[in-house]
C-alpha positions, 0 to 999 in steps of 0.5 A, a space after each residue: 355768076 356775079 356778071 353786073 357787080 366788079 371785084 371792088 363793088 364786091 368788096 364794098 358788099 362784104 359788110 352785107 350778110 350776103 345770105 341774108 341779101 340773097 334771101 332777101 331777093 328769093 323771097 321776093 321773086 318768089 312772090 311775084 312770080 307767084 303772083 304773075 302766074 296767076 294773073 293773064 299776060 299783059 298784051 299791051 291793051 288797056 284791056 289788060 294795064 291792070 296786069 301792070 299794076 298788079 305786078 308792081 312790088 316796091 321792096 323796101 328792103 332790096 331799094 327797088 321798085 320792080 314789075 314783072 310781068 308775062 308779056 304777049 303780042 309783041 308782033 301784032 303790036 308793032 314791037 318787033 318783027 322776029 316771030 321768037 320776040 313775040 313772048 317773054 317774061 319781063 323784069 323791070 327795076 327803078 331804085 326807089 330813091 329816083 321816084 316822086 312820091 315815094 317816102 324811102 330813106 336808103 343809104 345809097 344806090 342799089 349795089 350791082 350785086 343786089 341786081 345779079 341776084 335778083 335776076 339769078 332768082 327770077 331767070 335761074 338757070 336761063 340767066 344766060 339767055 335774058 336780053 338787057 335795056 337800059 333806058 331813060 323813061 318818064 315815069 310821071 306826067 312832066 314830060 321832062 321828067 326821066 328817069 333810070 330804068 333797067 328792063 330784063 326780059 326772057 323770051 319764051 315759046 308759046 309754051 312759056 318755055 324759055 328760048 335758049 337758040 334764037 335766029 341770027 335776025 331776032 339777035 340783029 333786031 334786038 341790038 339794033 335797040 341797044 340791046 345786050 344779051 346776059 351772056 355777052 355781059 357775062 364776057 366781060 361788058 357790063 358797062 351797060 348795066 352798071 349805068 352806061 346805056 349803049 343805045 335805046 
């Protein structure tokens, strides 16, 4: 289920422990959806901004700073219209090497693989059915200040059960963002994932 990471990008990983990796990004799922289960949706408010940070992790050792969040209210806030993008789980990752302020002496990018596992660990079984972005963001007050970002999300029922089937016109309304879904990836178009934004 490597979708994100090339034959050659693979190879490159072979000096890594790749149960140790695999360990690595478990134990770091685990945590914070642990910790996101326990903690209100976030619905876009300044009521519940707290939630976002309290959802934010940067992991020294995967290289990433990463959030993850339940997220409601998608319609109400103007954010889509298809009545099944109204909830999800959301998985946000930055490499840690693109942040201001931040003292990290990684050896390099963040390898495609260490994605593909973090996102077989926090989605299992519904990786197949998570909606990718990849987006340019500003993440400080500088306005000319962007950065990379890589946003996953999962989108639930009201029972925060995964949506396996979704409406031709949810799937429009997502693409029309730039949007790719995980298993269109898994077909061999992974381009958007290793750093070409196709839109959004």
């Amino acid at each position: 289920m490597m979708s994100q990471a090339s034959p050659e990008e693979r190879r490159d990983c072979e000096a890594v422990d790749l149960e140790e990796l695999r360990d690595k990004a478990r134990r770091c799922a685990r945590t914070m959806r642990n910790k996101a289960a326990r903690l209100p949706p976030y619905d876009g408010s300044d009521g519940t901004f707290w939630v976002v940070h309290k959802g934010m992790r940067d992991d020294l050792e995967l290289g990433l700073r990463l959030l993850w969040t339940r997220d409601t209210g998608h319609r109400k806030g103007g954010w889509f219209k298809a009545r099944e993008l109204d909830r999800c789980f959301h998985l946000t990752a930055v490499d840690l090497r693109l942040l201001p302020n931040v003292r990290y002496e990684g050896r390099g990018p963040v390898a495609p693989l260490v994605f593909d596992l973090l996102l077989q660990e926090f989605f299992g079984e519904a990786y197949s059915c998570v909606w990718f972005e990849y987006a340019k963001e500003k993440l400080t007050a500088d306005a000319s200040d962007v950065r990379e970002v890589r946003h996953w999300r999962l989108f639930c029922d009201a029972e925060w059960e995964p949506l396996e089937a979704m409406r031709e016109e949810a799937r429009r309304e997502l693409r029309a963002l730039g949007w790719i879904e995980m298993r269109e990836l898994e077909r061999g178009s992974s381009e958007a994932v290793k750093g070409s934004p196709s839109g959004g």
